[in-house]
N, C-alpha and C positions, 0 to 999 in steps of 0.2 A: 483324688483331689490333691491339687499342689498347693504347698505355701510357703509363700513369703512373705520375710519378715525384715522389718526395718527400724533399727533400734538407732535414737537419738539423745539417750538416757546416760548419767554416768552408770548405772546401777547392770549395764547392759553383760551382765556374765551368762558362759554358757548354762547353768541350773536357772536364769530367767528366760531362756529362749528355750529350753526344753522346757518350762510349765508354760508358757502360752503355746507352744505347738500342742501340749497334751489337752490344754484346757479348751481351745480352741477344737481339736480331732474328736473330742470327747463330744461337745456339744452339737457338732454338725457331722456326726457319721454316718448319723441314720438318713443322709441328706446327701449322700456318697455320688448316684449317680446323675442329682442335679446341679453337682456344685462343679464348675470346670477348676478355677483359681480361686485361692483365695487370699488378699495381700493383706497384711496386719504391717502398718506404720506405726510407734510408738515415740513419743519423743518428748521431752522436759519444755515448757514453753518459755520461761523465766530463767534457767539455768538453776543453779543450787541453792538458791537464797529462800527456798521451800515454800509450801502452799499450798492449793490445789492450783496446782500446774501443768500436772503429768496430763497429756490428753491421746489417746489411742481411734486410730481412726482404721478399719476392716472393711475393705469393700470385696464384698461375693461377686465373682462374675460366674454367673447361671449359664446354664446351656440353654439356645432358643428363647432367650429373656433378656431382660436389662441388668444391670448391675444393680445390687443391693449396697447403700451403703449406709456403715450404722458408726458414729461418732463419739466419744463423751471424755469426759474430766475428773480427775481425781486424787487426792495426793498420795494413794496407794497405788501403785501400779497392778497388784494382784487384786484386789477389789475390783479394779474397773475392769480389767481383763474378764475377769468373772459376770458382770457384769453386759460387757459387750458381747461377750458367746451366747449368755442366754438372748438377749436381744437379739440378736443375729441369728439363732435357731429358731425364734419365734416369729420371727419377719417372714424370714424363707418357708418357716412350716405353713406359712396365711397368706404366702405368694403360692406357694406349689397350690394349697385347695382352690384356694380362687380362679389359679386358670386350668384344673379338673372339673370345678364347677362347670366353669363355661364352656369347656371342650362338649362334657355330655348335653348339655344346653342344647350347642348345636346339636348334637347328633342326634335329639330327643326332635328341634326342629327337623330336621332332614327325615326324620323314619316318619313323622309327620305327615310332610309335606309329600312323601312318596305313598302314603296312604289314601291323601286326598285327590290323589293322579287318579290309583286303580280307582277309589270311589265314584271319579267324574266318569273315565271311562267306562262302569259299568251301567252306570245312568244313560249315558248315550247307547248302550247296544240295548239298553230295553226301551230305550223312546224310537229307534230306528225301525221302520214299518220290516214287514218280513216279504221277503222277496218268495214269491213263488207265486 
């Protein structure tokens, strides 16, 4: 999983970019081999005159999938960071089941639908008159 990271914060020092890379590795590892990128934008939206301004924005880009992206605001930067990993592991963990749901779905169709083949065909070889 690669990331990057994009800081537009005065606050932006290196012991904040290694807590959102750990906070971020931390919450999506067990997520390792559906996550291709993951890009985390952080940035002050007001400049220093303080608030809830701070807004961080992550988008997952998944393998075989669309892009997850997950948003939000807050005048902590560690709060929301915290904040947007769990979001972000909870999205992805109800993205991956939903299309495992649907994969076996299919396949559940299909073992199906090959069962009701042999069934037809065995109907026709007993309706079939006997030759002799």
């Amino acid at each position: 999983m690669n990331l990057t990271l994009n800081f537009n914060v005065c606050e932006a020092t290196p012991a904040l970019k290694r807590e959102v890379s750990e906070v971020l590795g931390h919450a999506l590892e067990r997520f390792g081999s559906h996550v291709r990128h993951v890009m985390v934008s952080i940035q002050d939206v007001n400049g220093p005159r303080g608030g809830i301004d701070k807004q961080c924005r992550c988008v997952l880009h998944l393998k075989r999938r669309p892009p997850i992206v997950i948003q939000d605001c807050d005048e902590s930067i560690l709060s929301m960071l915290v904040r947007v990993a769990n979001r972000a592991a909870y999205t992805l963990s109800q993205e991956i089941e939903r299309s495992q749901t649907s994969f076996r779905a299919r396949q559940r169709r299909g073992r199906q639908t090959n069962f009701e083949e042999l069934q037809d065909g065995l109907d026709f070889a007993e309706q079939a008159p006997a030759l002799g």
